[in-house]
N, C-alpha and C positions, 0 to 999 in steps of 0.2 A: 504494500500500500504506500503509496505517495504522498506524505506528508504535508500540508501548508505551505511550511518552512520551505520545502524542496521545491516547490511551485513556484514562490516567490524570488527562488533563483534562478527557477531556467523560464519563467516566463517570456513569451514572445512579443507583449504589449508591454511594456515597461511603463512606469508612472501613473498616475490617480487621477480620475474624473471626481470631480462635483459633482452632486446627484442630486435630483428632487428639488433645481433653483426655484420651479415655480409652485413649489409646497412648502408644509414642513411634516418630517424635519430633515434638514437639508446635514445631506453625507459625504463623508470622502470616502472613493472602493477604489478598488485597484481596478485598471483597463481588464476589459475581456471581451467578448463580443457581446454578451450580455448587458455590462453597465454601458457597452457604448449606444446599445439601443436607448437605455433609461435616459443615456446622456442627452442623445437626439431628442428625445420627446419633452426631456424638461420636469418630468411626474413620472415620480415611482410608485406606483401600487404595493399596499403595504404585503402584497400576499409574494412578492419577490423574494422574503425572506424567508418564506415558506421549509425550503430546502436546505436550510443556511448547516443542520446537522453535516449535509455531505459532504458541503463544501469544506469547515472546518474539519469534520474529520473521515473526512474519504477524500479531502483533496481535489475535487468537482470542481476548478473553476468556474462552470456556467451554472451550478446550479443554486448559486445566489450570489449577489454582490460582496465581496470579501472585504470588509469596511476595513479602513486604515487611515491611520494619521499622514502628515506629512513627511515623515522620518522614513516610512518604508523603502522610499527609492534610495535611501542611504545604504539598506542590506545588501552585502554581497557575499557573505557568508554566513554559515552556520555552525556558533560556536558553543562552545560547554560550556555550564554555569562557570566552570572552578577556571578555565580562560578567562572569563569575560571578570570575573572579580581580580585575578593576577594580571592583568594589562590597566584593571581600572588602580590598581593600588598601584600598581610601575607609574605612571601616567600621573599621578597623585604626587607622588615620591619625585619626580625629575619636575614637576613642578614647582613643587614646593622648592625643591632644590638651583631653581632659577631665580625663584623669588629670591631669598634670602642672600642673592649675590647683587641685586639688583639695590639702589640707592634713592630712595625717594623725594624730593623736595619737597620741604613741611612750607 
């Protein structure tokens, strides 16, 4: 089975429509041929989410809108918690470590 996460990388429509501008409540999804129809129209019908089980976890892109913020086009990997907390504390660490070389005018 084909996970979210793994869709979200090999995706072929890269980036996010606005959805539902002339309702509410107005969504970010990721491109598919699906949100590009809702895109076209302007109004989503709320029974689009209908199917949203598959989509998140059977990885259906068309079978609902995959709602996401704007940060998604930033992913291009898929990483482990215990990565993602050892780059954020490295990351923390070499910054902190610029700062305190750095000289401020009071």
């Amino acid at each position: 089975m084909i996970t979210l996460k793994i869709k979200l990388l090999i995706q072929t429509k890269p980036g996010t429509w606005i959805l539902n501008k002339k309702s509410k409540p107005c969504i970010r999804a990721l491109k598919s041929e699906m949100t590009s129809k809702i895109h076209e129209e302007g109004v989503m019908e709320m029974t689009a989410l209908m199917n949203i089980k598959d989509l998140y976890f059977g990885g259906d892109m068309e079978a609902a809108p995959a709602l996401s913020g704007q940060s998604v086009g930033l992913i291009d990997s898929v990483k482990s918690v215990d990565t993602i907390i050892k780059e954020t504390i490295s990351e923390f660490n070499t910054t902190c470590l610029k700062l305190s070389k750095e000289t401020f005018d009071e």
